[in-house]
PyMOL Python script that loads the backbone (N, CA, C, O; Angstrom):
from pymol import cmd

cmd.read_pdbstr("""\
ATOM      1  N   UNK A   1      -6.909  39.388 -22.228  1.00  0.00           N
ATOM      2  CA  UNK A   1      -7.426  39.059 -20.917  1.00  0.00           C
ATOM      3  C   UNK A   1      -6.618  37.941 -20.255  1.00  0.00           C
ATOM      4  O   UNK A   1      -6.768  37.775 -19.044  1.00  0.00           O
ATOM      5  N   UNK A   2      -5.846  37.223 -20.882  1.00  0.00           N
ATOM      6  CA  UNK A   2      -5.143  36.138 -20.471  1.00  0.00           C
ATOM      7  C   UNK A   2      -4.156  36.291 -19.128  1.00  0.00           C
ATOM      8  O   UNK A   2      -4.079  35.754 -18.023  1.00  0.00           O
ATOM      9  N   UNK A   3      -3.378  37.434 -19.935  1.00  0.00           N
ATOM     10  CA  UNK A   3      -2.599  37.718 -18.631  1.00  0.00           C
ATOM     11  C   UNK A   3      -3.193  38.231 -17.174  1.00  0.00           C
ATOM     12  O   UNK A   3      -2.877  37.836 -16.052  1.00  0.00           O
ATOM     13  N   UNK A   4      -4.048  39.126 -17.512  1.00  0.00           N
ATOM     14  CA  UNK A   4      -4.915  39.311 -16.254  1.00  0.00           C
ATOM     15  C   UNK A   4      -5.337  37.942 -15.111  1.00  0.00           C
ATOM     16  O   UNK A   4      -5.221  37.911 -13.885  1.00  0.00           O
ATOM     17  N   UNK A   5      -5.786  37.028 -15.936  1.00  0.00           N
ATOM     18  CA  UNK A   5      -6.457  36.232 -15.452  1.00  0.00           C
ATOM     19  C   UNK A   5      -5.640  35.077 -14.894  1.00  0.00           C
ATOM     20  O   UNK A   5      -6.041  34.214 -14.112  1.00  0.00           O
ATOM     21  N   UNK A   6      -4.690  35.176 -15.309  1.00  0.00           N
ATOM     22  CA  UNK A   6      -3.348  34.210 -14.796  1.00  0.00           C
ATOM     23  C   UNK A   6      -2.457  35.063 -13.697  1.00  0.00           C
ATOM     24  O   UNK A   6      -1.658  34.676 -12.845  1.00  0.00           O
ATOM     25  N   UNK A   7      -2.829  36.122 -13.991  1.00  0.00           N
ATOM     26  CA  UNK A   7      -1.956  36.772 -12.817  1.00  0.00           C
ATOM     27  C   UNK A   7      -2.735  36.459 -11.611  1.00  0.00           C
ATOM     28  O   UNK A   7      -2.205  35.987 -10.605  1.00  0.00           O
ATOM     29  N   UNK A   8      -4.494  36.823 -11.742  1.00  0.00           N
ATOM     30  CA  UNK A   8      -4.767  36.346 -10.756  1.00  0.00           C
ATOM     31  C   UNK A   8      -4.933  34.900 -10.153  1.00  0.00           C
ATOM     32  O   UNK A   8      -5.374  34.714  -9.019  1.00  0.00           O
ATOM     33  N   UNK A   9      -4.567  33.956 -10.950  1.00  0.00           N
ATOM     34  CA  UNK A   9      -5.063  32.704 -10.677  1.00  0.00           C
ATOM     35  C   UNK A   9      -3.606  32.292  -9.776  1.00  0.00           C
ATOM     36  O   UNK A   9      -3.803  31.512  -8.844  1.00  0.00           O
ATOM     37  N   UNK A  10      -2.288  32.722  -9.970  1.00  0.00           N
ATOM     38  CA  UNK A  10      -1.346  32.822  -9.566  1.00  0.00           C
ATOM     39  C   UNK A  10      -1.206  33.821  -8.253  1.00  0.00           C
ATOM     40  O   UNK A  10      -0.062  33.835  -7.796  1.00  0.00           O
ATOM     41  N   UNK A  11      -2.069  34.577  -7.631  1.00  0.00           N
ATOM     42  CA  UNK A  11      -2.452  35.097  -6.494  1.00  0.00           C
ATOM     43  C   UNK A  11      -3.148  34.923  -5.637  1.00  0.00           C
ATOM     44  O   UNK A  11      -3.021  35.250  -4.457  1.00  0.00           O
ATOM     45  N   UNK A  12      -4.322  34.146  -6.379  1.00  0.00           N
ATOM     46  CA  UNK A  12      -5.402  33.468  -5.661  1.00  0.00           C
ATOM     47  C   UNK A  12      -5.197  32.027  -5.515  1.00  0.00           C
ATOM     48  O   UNK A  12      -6.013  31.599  -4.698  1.00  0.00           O
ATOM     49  N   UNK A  13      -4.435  31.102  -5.976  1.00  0.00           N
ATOM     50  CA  UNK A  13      -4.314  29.698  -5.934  1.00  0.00           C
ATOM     51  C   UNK A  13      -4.244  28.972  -5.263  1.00  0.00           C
ATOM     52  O   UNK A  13      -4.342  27.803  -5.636  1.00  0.00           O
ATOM     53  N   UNK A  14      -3.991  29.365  -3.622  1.00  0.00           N
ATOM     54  CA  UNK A  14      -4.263  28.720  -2.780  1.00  0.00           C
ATOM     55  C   UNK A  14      -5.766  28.910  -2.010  1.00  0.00           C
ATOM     56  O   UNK A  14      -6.195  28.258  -1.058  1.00  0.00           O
ATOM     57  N   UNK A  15      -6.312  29.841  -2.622  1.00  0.00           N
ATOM     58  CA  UNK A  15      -7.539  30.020  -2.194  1.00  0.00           C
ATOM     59  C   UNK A  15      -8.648  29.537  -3.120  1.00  0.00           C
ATOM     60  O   UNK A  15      -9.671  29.028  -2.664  1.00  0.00           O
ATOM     61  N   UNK A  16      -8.442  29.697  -4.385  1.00  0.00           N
ATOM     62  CA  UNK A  16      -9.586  30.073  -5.292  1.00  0.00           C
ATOM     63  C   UNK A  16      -9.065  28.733  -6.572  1.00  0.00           C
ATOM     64  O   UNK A  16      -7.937  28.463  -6.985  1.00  0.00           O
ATOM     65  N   UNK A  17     -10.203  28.215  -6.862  1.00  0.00           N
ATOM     66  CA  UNK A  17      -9.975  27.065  -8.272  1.00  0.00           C
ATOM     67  C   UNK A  17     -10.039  27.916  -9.304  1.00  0.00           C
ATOM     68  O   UNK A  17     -10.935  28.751  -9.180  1.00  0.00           O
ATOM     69  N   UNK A  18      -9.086  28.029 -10.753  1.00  0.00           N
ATOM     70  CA  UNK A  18      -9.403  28.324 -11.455  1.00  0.00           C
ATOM     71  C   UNK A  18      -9.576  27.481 -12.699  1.00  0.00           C
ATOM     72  O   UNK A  18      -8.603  26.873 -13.147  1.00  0.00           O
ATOM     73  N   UNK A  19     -10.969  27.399 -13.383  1.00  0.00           N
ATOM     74  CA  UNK A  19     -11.514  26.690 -14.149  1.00  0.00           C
ATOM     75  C   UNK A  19     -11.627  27.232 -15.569  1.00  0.00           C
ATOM     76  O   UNK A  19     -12.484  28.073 -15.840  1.00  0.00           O
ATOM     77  N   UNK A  20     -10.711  26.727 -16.546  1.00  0.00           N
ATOM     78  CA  UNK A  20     -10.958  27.298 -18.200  1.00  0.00           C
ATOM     79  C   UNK A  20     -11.552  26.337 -18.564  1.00  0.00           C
ATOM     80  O   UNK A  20     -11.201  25.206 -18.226  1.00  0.00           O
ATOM     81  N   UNK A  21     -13.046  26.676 -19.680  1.00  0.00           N
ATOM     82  CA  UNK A  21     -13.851  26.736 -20.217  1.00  0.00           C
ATOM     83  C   UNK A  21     -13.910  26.948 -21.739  1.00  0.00           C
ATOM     84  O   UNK A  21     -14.440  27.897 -22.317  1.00  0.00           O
ATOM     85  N   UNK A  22     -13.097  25.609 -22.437  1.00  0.00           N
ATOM     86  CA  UNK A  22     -13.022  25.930 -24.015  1.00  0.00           C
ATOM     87  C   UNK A  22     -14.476  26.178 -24.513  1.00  0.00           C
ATOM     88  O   UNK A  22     -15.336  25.329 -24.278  1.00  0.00           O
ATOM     89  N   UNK A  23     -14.819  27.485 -25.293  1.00  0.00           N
ATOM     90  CA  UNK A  23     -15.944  27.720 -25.527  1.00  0.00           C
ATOM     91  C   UNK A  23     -16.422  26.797 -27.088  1.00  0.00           C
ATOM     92  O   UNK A  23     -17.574  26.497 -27.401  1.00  0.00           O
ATOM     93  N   UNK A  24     -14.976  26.453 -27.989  1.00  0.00           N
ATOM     94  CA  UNK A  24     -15.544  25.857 -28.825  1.00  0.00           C
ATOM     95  C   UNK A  24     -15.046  24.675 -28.877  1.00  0.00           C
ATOM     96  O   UNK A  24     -14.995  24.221 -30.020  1.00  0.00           O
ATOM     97  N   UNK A  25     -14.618  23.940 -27.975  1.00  0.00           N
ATOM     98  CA  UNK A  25     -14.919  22.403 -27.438  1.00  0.00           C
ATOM     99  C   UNK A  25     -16.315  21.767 -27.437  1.00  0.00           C
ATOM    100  O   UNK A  25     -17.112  22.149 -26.580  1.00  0.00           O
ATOM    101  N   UNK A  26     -16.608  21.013 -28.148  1.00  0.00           N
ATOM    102  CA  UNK A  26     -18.145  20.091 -28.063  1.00  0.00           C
ATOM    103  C   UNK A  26     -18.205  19.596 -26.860  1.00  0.00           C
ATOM    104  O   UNK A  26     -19.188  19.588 -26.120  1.00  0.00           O
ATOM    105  N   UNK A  27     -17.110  19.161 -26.646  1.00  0.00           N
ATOM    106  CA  UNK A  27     -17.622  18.666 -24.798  1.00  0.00           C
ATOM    107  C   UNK A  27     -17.822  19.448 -23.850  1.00  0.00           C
ATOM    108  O   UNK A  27     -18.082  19.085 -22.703  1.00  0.00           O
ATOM    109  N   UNK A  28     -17.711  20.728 -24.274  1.00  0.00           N
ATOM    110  CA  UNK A  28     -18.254  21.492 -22.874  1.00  0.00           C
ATOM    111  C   UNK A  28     -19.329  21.975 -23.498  1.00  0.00           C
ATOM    112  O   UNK A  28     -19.558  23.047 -22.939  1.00  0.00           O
ATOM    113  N   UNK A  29     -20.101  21.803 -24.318  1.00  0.00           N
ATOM    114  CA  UNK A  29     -21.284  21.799 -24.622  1.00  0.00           C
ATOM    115  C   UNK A  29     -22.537  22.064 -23.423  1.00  0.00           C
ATOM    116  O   UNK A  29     -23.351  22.987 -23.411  1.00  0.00           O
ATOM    117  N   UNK A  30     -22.358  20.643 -22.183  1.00  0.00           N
ATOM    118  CA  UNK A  30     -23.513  21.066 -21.195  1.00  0.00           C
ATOM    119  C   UNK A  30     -23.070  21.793 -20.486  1.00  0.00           C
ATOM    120  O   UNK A  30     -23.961  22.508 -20.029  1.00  0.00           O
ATOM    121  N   UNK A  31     -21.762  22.119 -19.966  1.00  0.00           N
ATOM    122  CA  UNK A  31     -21.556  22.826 -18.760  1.00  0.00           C
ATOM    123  C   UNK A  31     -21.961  24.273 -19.619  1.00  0.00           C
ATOM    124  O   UNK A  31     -22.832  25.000 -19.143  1.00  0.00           O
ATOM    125  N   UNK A  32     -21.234  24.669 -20.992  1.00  0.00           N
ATOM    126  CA  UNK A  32     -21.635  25.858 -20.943  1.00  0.00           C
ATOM    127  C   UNK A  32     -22.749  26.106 -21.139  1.00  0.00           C
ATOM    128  O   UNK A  32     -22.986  27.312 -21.063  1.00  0.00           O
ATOM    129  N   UNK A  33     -24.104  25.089 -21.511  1.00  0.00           N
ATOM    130  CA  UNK A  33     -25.743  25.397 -21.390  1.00  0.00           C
ATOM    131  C   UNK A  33     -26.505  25.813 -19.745  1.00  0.00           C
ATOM    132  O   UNK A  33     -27.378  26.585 -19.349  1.00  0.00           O
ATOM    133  N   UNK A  34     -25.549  24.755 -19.119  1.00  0.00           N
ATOM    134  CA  UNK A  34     -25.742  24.608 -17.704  1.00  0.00           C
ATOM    135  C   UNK A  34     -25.511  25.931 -17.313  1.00  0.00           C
ATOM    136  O   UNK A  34     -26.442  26.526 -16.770  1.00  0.00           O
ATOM    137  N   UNK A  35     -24.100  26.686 -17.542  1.00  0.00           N
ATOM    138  CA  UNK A  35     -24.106  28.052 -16.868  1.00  0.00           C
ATOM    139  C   UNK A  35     -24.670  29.228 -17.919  1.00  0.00           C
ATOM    140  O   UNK A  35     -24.217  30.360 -17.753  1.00  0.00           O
ATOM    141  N   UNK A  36     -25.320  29.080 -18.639  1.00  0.00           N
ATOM    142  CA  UNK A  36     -25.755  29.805 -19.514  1.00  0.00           C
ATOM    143  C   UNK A  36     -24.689  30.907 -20.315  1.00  0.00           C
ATOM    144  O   UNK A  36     -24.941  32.095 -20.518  1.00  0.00           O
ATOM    145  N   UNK A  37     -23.894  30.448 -20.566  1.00  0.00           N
ATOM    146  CA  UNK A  37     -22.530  30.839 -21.248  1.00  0.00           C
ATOM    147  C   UNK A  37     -22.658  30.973 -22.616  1.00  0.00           C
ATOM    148  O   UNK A  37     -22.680  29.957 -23.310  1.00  0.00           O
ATOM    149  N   UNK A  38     -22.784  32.543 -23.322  1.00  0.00           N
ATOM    150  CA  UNK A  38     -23.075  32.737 -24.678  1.00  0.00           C
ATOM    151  C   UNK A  38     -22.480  34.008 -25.002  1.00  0.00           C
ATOM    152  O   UNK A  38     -23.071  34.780 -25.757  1.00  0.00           O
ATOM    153  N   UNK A  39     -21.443  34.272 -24.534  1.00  0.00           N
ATOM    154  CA  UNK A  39     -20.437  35.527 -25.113  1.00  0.00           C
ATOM    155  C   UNK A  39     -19.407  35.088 -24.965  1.00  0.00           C
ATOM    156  O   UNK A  39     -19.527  34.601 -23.841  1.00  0.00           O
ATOM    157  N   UNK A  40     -18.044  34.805 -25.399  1.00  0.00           N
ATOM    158  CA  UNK A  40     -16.564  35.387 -25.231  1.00  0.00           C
ATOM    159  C   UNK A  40     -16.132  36.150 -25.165  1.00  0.00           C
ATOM    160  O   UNK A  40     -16.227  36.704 -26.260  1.00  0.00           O
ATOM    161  N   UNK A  41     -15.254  37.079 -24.109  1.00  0.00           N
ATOM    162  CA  UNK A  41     -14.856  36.290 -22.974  1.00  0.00           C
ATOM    163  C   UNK A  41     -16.085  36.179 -21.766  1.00  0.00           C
ATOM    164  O   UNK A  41     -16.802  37.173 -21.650  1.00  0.00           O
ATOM    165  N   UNK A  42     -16.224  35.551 -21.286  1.00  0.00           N
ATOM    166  CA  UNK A  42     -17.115  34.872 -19.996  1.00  0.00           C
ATOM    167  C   UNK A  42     -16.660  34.739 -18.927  1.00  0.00           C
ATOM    168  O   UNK A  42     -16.204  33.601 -18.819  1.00  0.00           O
ATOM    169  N   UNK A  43     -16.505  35.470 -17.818  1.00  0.00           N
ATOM    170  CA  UNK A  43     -15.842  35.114 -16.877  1.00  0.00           C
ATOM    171  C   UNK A  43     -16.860  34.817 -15.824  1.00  0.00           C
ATOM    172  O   UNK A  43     -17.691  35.721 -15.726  1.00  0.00           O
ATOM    173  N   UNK A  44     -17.055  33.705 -14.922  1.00  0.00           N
ATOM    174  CA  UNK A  44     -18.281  33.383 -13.866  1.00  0.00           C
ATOM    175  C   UNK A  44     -17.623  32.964 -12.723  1.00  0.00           C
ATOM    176  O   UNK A  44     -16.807  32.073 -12.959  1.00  0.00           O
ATOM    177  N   UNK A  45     -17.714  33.371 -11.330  1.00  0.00           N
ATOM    178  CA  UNK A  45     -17.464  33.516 -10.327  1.00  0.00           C
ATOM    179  C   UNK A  45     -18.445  32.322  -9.248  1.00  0.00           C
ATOM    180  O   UNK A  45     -19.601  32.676  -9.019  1.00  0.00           O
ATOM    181  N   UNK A  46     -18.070  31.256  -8.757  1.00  0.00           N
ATOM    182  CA  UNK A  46     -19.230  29.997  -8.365  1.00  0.00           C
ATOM    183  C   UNK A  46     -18.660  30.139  -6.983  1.00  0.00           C
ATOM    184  O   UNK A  46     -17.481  30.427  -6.779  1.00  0.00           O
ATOM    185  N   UNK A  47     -19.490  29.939  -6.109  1.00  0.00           N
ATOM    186  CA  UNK A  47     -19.171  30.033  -4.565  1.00  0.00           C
ATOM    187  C   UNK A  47     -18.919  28.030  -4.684  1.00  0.00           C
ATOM    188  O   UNK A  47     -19.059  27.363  -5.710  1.00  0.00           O
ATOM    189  N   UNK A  48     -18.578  27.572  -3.466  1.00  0.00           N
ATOM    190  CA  UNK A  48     -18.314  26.474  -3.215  1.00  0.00           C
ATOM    191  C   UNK A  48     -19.430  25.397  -3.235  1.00  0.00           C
ATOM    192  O   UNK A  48     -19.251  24.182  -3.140  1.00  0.00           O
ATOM    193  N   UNK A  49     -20.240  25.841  -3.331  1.00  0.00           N
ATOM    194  CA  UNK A  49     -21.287  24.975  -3.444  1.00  0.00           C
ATOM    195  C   UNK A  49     -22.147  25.257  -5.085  1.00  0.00           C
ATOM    196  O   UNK A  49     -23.354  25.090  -5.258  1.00  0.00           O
ATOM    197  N   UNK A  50     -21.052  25.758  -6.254  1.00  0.00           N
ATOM    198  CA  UNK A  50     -21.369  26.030  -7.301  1.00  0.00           C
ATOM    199  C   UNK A  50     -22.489  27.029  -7.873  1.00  0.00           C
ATOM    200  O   UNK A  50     -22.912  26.982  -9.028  1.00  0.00           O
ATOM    201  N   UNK A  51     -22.856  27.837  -7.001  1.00  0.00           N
ATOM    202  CA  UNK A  51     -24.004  28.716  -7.263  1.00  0.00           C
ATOM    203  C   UNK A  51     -22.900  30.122  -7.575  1.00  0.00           C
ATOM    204  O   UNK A  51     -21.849  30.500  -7.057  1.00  0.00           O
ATOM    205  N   UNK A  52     -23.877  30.686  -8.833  1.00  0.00           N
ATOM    206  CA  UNK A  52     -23.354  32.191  -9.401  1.00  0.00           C
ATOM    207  C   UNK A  52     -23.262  32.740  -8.011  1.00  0.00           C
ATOM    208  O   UNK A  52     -23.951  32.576  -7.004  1.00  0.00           O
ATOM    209  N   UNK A  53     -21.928  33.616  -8.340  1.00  0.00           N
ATOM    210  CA  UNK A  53     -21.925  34.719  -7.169  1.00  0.00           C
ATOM    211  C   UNK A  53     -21.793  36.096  -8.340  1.00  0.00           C
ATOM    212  O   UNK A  53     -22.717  36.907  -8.262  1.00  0.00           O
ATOM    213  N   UNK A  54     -21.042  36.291  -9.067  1.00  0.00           N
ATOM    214  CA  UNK A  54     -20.677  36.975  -9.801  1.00  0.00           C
ATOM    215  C   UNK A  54     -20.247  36.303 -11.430  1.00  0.00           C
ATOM    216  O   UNK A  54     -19.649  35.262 -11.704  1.00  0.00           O
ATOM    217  N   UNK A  55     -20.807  37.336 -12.295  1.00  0.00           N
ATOM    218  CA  UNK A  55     -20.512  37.493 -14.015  1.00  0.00           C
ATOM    219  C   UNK A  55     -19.941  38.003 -14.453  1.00  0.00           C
ATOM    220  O   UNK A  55     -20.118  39.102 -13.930  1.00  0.00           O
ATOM    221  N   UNK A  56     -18.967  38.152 -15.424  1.00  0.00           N
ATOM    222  CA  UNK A  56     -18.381  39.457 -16.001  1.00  0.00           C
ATOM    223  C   UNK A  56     -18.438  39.010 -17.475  1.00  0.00           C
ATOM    224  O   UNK A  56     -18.237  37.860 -17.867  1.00  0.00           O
ATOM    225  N   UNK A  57     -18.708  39.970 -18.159  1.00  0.00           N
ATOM    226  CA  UNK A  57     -18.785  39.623 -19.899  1.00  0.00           C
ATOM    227  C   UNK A  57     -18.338  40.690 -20.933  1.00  0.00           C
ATOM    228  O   UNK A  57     -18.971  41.687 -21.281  1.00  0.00           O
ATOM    229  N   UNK A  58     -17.043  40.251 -21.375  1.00  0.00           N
ATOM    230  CA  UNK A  58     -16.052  40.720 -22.134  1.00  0.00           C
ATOM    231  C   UNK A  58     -15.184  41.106 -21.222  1.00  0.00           C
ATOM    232  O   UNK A  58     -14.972  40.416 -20.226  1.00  0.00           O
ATOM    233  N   UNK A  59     -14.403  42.574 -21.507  1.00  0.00           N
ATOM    234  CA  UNK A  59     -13.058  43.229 -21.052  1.00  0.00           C
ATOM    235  C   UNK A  59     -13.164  43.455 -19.612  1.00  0.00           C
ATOM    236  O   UNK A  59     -13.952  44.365 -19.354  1.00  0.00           O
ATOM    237  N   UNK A  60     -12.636  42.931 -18.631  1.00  0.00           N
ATOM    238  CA  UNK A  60     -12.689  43.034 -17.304  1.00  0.00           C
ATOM    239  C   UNK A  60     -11.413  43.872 -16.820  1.00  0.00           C
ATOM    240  O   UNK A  60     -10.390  43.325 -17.233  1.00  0.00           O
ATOM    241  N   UNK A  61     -11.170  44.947 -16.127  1.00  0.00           N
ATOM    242  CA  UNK A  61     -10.269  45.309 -15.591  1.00  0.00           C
ATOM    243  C   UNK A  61      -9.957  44.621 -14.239  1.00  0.00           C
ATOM    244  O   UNK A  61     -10.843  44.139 -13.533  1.00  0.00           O
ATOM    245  N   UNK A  62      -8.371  44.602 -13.862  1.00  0.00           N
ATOM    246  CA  UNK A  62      -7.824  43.518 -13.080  1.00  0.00           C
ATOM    247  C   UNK A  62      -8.571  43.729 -11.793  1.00  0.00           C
ATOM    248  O   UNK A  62      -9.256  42.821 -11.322  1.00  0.00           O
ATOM    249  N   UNK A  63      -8.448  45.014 -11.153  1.00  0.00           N
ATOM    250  CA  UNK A  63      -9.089  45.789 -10.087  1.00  0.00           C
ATOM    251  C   UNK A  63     -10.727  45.077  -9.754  1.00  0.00           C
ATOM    252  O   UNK A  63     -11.205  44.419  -8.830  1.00  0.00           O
ATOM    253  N   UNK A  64     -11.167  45.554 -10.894  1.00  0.00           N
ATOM    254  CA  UNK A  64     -12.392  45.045 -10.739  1.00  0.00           C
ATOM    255  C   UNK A  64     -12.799  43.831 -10.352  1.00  0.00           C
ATOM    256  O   UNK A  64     -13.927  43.814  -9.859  1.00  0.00           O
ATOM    257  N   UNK A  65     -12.007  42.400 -10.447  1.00  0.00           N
ATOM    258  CA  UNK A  65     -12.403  40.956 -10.384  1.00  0.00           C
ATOM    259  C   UNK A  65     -11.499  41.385  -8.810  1.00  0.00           C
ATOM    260  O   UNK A  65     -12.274  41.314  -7.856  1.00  0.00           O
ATOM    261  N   UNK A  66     -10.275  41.735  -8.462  1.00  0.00           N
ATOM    262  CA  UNK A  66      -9.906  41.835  -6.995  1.00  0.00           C
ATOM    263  C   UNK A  66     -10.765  42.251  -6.117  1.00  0.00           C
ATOM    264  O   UNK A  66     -10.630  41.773  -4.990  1.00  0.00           O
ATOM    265  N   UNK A  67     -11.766  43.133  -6.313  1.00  0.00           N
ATOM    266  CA  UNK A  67     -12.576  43.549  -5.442  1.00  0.00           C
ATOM    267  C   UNK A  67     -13.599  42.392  -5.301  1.00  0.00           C
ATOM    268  O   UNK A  67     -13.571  41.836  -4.203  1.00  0.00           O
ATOM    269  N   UNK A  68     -14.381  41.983  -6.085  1.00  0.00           N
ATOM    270  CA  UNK A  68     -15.171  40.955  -5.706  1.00  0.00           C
ATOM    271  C   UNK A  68     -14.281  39.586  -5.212  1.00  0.00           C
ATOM    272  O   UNK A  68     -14.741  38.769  -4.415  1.00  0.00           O
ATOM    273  N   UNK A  69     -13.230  39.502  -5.688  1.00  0.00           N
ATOM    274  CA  UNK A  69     -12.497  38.475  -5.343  1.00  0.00           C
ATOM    275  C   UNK A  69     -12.568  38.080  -3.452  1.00  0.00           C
ATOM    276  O   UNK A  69     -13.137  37.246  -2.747  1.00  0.00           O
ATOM    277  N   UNK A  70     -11.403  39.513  -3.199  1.00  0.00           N
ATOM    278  CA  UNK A  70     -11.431  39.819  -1.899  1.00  0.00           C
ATOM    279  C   UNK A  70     -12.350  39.972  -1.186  1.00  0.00           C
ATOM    280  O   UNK A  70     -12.107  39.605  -0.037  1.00  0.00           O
ATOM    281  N   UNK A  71     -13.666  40.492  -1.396  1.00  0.00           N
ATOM    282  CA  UNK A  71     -14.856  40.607  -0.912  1.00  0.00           C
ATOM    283  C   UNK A  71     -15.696  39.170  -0.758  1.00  0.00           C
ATOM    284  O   UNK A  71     -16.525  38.977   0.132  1.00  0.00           O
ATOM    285  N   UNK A  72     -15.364  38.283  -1.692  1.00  0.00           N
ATOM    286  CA  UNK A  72     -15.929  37.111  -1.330  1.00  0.00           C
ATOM    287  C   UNK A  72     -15.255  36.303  -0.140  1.00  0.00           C
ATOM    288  O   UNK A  72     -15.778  35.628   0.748  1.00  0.00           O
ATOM    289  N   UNK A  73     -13.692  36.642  -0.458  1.00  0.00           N
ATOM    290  CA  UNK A  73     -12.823  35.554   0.440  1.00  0.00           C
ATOM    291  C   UNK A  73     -13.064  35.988   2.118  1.00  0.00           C
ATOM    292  O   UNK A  73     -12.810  35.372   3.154  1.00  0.00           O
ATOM    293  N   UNK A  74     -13.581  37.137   1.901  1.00  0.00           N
ATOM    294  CA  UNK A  74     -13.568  38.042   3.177  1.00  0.00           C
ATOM    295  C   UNK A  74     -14.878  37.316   4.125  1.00  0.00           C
ATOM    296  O   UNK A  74     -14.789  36.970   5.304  1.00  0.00           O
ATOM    297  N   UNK A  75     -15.621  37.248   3.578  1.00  0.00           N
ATOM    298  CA  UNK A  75     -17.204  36.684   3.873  1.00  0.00           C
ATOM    299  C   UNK A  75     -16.942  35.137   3.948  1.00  0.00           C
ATOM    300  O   UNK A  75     -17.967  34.617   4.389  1.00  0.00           O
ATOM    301  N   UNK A  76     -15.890  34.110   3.669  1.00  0.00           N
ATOM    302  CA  UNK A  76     -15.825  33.011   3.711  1.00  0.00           C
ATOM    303  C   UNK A  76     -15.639  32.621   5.201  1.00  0.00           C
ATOM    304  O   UNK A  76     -14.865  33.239   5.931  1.00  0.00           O
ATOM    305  N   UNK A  77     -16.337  31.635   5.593  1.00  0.00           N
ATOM    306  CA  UNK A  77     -16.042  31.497   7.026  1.00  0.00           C
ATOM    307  C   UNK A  77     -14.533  30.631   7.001  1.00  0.00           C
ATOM    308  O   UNK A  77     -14.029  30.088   6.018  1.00  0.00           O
ATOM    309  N   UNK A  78     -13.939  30.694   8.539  1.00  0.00           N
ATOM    310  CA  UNK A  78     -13.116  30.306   8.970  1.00  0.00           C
ATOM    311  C   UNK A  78     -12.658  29.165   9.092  1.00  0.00           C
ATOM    312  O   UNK A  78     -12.992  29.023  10.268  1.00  0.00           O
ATOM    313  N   UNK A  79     -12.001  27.920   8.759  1.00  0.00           N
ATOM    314  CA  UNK A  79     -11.542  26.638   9.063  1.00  0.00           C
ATOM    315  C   UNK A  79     -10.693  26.347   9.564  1.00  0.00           C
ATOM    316  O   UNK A  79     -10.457  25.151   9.736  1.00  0.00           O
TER     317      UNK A  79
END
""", "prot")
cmd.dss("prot")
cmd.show_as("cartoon", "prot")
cmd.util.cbc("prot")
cmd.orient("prot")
């Protein structure tokens, strides 16, 4: 999944934060209680004001995260 996910973070980067999440790091202990994070791989999608927009859990095809991707950026208002 790595490469997937770097390809997109490298497409989206001027738009979109991308945030890794060591799952067996003790210090991310609250964030991953906080987002209720209990499978590897975990992928969670947070609008700007940190609320779930989208989940994905395990094998994600690339297509699939572009569509919600684009679909969110699409709905983002204008600045």
């Amino acid at each position: 999944m790595a490469p997937v996910v770097h390809g997109l973070e490298q497409k989206y980067s001027s738009q979109i934060e991308f945030i890794y999440l060591d799952a067996v790091d003790s210090s991310t202990r609250e964030l991953r209680s906080r987002l209720n994070y209990r499978s590897y791989p975990t992928f969670i999608l947070l609008d700007g004001e940190g609320n779930e927009v989208k989940r994905w859990v395990g094998r994600v095809e690339q297509s699939d995260f572009i569509v919600v991707l684009d679909g969110m950026l699409a709905r983002r208002p204008v600045s």
